[in-house]
C-alpha positions as CSV (number, residue, x, y, z in Angstrom):
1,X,37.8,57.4,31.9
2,X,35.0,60.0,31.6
3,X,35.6,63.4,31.0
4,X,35.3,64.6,34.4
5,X,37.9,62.1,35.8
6,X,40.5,63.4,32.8
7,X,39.7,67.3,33.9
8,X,40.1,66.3,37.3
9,X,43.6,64.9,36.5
10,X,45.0,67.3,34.8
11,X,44.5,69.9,36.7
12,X,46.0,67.8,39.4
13,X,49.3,67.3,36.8
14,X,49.0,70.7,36.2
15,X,49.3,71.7,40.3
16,X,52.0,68.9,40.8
17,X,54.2,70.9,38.1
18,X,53.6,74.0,39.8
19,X,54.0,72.9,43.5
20,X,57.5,71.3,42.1
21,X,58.6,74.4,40.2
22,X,58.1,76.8,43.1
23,X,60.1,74.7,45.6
24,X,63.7,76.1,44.8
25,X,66.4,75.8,47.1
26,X,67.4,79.1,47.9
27,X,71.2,79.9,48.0
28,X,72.9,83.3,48.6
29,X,73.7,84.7,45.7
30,X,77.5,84.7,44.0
31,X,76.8,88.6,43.3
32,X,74.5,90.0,45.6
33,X,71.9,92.3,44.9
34,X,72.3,95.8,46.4
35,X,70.3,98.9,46.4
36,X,71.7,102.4,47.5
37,X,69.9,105.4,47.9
38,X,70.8,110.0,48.5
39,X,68.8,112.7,49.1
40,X,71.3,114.8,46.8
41,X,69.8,118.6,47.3
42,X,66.1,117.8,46.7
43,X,66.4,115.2,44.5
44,X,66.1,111.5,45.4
45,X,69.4,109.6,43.5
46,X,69.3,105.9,43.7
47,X,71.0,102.9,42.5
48,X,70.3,99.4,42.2
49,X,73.0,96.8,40.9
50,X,74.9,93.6,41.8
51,X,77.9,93.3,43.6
52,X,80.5,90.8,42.6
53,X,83.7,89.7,44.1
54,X,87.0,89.3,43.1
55,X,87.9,85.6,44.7
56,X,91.4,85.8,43.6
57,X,90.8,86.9,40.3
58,X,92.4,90.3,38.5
59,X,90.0,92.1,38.2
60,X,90.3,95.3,35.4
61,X,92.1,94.4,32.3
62,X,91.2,90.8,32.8
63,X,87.9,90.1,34.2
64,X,86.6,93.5,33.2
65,X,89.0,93.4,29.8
66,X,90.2,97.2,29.3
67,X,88.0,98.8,26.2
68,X,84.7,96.9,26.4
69,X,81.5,98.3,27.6
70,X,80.6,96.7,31.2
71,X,77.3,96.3,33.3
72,X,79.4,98.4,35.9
73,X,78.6,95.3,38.2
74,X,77.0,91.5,37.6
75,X,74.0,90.0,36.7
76,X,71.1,92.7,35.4
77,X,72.4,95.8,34.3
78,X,72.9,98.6,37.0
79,X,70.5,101.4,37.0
80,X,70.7,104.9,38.4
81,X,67.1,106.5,39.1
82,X,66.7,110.5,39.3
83,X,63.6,111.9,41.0
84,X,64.3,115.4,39.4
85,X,66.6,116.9,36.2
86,X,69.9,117.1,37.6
87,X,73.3,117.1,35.7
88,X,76.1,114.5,35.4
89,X,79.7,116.0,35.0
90,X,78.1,118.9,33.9
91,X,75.8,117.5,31.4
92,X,71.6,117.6,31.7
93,X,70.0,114.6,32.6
94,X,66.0,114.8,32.7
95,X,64.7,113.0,35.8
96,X,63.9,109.1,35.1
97,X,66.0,105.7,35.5
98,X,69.0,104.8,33.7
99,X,71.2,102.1,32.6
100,X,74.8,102.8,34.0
101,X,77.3,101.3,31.9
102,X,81.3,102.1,31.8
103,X,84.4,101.4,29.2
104,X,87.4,101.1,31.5
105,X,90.7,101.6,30.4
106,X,94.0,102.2,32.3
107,X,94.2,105.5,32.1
108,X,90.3,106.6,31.8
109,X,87.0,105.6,32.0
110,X,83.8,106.3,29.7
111,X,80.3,106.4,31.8
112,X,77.3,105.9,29.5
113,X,74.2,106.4,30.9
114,X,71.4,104.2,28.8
115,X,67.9,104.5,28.3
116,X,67.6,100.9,27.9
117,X,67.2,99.3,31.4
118,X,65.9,95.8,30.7
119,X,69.4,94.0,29.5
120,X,71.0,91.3,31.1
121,X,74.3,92.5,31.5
122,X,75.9,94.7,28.6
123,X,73.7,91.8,26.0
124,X,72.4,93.8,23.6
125,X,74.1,96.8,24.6
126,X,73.8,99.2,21.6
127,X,74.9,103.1,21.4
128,X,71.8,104.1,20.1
129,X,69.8,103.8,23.7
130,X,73.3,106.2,24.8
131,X,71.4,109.2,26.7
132,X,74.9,110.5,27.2
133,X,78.4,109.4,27.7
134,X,81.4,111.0,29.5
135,X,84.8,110.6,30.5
136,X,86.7,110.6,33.6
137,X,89.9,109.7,35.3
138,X,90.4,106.1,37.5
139,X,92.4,106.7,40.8
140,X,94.1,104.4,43.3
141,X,91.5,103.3,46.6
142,X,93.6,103.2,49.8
143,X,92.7,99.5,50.2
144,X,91.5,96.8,48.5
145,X,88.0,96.5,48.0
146,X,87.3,92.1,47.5
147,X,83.9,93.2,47.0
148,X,82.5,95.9,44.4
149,X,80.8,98.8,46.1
150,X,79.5,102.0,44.8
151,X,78.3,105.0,47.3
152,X,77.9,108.2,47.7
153,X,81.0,110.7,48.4
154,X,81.7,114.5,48.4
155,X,77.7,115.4,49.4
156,X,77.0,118.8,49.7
157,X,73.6,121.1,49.8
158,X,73.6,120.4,45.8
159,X,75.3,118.1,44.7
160,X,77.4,114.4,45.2
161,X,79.6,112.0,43.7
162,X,79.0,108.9,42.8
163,X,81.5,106.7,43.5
164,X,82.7,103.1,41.8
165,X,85.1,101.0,43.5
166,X,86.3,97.4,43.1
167,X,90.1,95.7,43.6
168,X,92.6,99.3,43.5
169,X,90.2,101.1,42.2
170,X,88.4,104.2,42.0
171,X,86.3,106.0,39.8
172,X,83.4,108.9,40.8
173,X,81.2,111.3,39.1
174,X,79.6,114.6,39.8
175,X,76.5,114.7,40.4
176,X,74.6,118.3,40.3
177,X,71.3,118.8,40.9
178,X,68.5,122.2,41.1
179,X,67.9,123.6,44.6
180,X,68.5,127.5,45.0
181,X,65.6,128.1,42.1
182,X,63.5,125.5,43.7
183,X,63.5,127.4,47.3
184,X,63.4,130.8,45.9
185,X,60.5,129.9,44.3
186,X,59.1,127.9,47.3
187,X,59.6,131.1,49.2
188,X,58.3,133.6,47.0
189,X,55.0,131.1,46.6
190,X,54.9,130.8,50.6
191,X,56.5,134.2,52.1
192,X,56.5,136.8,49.3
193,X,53.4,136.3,47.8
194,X,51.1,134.8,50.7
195,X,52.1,136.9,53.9
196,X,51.8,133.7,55.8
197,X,51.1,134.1,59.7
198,X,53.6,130.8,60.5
199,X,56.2,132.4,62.0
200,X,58.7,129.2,60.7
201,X,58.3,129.9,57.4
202,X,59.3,133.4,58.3
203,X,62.7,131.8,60.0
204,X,63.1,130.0,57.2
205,X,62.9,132.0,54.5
206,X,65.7,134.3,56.2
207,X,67.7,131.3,57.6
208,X,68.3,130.6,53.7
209,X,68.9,134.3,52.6
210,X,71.5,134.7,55.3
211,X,73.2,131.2,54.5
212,X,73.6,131.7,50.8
213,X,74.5,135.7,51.2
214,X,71.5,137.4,49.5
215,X,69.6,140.3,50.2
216,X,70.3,140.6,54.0
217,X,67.8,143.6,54.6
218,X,64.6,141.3,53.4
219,X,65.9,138.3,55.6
220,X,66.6,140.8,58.6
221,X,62.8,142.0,58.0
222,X,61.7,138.1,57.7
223,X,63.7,137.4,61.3
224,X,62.4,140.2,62.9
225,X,58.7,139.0,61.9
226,X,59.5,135.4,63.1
227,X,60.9,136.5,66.0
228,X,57.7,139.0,67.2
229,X,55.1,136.3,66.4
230,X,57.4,133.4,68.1
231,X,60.4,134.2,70.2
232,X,62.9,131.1,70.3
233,X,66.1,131.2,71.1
234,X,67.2,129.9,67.1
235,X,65.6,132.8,65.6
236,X,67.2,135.5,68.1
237,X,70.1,133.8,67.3
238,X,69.9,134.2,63.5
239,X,68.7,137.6,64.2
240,X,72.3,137.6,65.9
241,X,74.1,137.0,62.8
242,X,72.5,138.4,60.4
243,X,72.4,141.8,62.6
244,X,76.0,141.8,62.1
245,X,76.5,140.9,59.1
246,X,74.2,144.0,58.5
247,X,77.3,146.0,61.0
248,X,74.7,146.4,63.6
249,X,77.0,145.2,66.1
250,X,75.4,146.4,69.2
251,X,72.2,145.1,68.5
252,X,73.6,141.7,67.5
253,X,75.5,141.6,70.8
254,X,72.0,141.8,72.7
255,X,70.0,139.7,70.4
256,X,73.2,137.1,71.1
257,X,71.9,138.0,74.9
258,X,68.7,137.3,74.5
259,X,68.9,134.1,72.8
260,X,72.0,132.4,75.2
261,X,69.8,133.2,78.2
262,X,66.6,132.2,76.4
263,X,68.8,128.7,75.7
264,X,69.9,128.2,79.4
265,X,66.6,128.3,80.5
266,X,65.6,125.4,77.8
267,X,68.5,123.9,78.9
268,X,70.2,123.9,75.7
269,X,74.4,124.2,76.2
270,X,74.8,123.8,72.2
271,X,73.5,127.1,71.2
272,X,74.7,129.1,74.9
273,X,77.6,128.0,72.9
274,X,77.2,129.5,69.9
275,X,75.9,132.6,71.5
276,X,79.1,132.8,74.0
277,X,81.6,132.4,70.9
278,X,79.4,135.2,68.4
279,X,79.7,137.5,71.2
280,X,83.3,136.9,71.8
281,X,83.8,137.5,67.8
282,X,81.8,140.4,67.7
283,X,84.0,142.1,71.3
């Protein structure tokens, strides 16, 4: 056999192994794979882990033995990725991805967040990748879950709990993120500083003064700017409200007016609605 002949066959043992290697038969998976994902204030939260089921088993002080550290799912360990800082039961947490382990115990639960996220499982697990631990308190579900799940509950402009459920039970966590320093400084960058000639940004900019109660005087200037460059019947009607919050109650009454019949002609019940019942407060 010359040497061409023996290159020639083993490359073609070579692409035999191959071929046969990548022909798996693909089965569904005892703990499927899931991936989650929030838009928690401005931040992007999202979790990837395995889902395992109970199949008649007990789950937590048996399966899951009470004290021991836990992937907080199957297979891989779970991780928990944060696109900005944000802070978990009132501790910081710089932006990055985590490993999201747990202790369980009957009466409370530890959550460690790891910087190590390339373990099988809690294999390997050590305290000294902990980024932080806490404690908090298991609850009853209303139902049984067969299947672990974890979501998102409690969501508000800044904040959400995560939430961990499997068998009877339920854990969650706070999570806490950065918004009002981020827009103020959006606005001041956009609005303050730049005298932009977009009305929106105008709207905006006032929309979030009035909403979270500051200085009512600059967002009743902002509205009135909006309003002059780009009459729509959502900015009279924020002019509306923020005219009397100011006690200008006659002028509310007819921006209120203004904006209800400027919203019949667009053929818009929702905010003739919302115009009817601020006048009707204000009367």
């Amino acid at each position: 056999m010359n040497i061409k002949t023996r290159i020639l066959t083993l490359l073609l043992t070579v692409l035999c192994l191959t071929v046969a290697e990548a022909q798996q038969i693909q089965m569904p998976q005892a703990s499927p794979s899931a991936q989650i994902s929030q838009k928690v204030g401005l931040t992007d939260v999202t979790v990837e882990y395995s889902r395992p089921s109970m199949r008649g088993r007990k789950i937590f002080g048996e399966l899951v033995p009470f004290g021991d550290v836990w992937r907080t799912g199957a297979n891989a360990a779970t991780t928990i990725t944060f696109s900005t800082d944000v802070k978990l039961e009132g501790n910081d947490l710089p932006a990055g991805t985590y490993a999201l382990y747990s202790i369980p115990r009957k009466d409370d639960w530890t959550i460690i967040v790891s910087s190590n996220t390339k373990l099988w499982g809690a294999v390997g697990y050590t305290d000294e990748d902990d980024v932080m631990r806490f404690r908090v308190k298991p609850g009853k579900t209303g139902q049984r879950y067969e299947t672990m799940e974890i979501n998102f509950v409690d969501i508000t402009d800044t904040g959400a709990s995560l939430a961990i459920k499997w068998e009877n039970t339920r854990v969650k966590f706070r999570i806490e993120t950065e918004v009002d320093g981020i827009v103020m400084d959006q606005i001041k960058d956009l609005v303050i500083d730049q005298q932009p000639t977009n009305p929106g940004l105008y709207y905006q900019a006032a929309n979030y003064y009035f909403t979270n109660k500051k200085d009512m005087d600059q967002a009743y200037e902002w509205i009135v700017k909006s309003e002059e460059d780009d009459p729509k019947y959502w900015t009279m009607h924020l002019k509306a409200k923020i005219e009397l919050e100011l006690g200008k109650k006659k002028e509310a009454i007819e921006s209120a007016k203004k904006s209800m019949d400027m919203a019949k002609e667009a053929k818009n019940p929702d905010y003739v609605g919302l115009n009817e019942r601020l006048i009707k407060s204000i009367r």
